[in-house]
N, C-alpha and C positions, 0 to 999 in steps of 0.2 A: 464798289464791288469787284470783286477778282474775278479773272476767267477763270472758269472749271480747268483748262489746263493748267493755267498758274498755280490755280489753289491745289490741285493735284502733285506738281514737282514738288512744293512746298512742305505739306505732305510727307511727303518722301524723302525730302530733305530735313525733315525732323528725324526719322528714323536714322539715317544714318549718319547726323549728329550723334545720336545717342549709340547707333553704332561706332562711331568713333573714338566714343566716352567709354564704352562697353573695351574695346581695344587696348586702349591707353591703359585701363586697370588692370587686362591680362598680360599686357609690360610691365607695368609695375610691381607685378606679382611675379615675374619671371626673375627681375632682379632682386626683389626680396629675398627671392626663395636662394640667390647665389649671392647674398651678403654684399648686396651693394644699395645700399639703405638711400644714398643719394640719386643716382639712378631710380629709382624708386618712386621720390620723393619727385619729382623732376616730373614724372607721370601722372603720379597722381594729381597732381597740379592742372593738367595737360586736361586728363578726364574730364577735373569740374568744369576746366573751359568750356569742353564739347557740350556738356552737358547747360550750362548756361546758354551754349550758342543753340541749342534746340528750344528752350525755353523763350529767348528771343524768336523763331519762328511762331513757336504757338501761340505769345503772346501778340503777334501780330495779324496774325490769323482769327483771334478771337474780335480785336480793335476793327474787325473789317469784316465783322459777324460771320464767319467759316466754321463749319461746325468740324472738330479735329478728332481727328481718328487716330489710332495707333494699330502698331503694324508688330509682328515678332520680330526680336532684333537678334540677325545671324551670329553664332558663336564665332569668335575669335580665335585668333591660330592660338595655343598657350604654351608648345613650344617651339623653340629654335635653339639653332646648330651651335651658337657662339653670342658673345654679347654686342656684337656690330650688326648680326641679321634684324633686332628689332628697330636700330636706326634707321638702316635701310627701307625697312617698312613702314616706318614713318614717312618718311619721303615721299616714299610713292603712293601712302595713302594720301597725304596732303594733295598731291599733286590730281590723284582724283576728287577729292572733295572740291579742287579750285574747278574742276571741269563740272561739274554737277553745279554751281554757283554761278558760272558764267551760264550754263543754259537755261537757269532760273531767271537773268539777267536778261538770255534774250529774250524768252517766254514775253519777257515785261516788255520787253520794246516792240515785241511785235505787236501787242495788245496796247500801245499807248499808255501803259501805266507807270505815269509820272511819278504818283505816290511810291510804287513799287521797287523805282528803280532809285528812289531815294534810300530806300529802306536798304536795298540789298547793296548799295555803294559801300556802307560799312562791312559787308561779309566780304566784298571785293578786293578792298585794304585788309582785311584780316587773314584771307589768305594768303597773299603776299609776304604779310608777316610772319606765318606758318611756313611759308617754305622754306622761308631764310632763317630761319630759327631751325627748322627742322636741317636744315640742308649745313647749316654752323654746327648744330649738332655733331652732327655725322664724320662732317671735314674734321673737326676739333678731335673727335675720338680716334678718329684713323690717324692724327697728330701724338698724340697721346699712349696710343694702343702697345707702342713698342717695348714697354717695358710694363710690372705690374704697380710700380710705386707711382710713376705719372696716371695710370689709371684711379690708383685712389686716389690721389687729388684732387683730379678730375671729376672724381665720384662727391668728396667732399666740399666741391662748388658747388655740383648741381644738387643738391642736400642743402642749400643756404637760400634756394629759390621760395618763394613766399605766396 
């Protein structure tokens, strides 16, 4: 059985999963909307993840009989100033999601929850992965950005993501 605070963060870490997923599509919608179909495509990808990654919460939540509640999820910014502002906020969302993950992480060790802290070892490697993805992102466009014909290549990479 989870602590009420655990089961609580957790909780809450569904929502902004799905706030994350909710994000990621008003990015992708952003570069849709300016003809960059790779870019695009590159997010929507990003979305399902988040949204997957909340699904893992609730399904673990359920495995450990929590009754799960939902919460309204905040609108996301939908626009910005240029096409480097949504990278950047990728970064720094990541970089909050990894903080909301790690205090879930302590929640568990403070409560001895071996099982828990198994479980959340995978979110721990996943954000890691997300930084450095998100953070390659960014570095790579700002590589990129000086001309518009390296941008469409660049465009037509991340359009090849699966």
């Amino acid at each position: 059985m989870l602590s009420e605070n655990l089961s609580k963060l957790m909780i809450n870490q569904i929502n902004k999963e799905l706030y994350s997923s909710y994000l990621y599509l008003s990015i992708a919608n952003f570069y849709e909307e300016k003809g960059l179909k790779g870019f695009s495509n590159w997010f929507k990808k990003q979305a399902e993840e988040e949204k997957e990654h909340a699904e893992k919460f609730i399904e673990y939540l359920h495995d450990n009989n929590e009754h799960v509640t939902f919460e309204s999820i905040e609108a996301p910014k939908n626009e910005f100033k240029d096409y480097k502002e949504p990278l950047s906020i990728q970064i720094a969302h990541e970089k909050y999601v990894t903080s909301l993950i790690n205090a879930l992480y302590r929640q568990a060790l403070d409560d001895n929850d071996y099982r828990s802290l198994n479980f959340l070892n995978w979110f721990i490697n996943e954000q890691a992965e997300e930084e450095k993805t998100a953070q390659d992102l960014l570095t790579t466009f700002e590589y990129f950005s000086q001309n518009i014909k390296d941008i469409y290549e660049f465009n037509e990479c991340l359009g090849s993501r699966k």
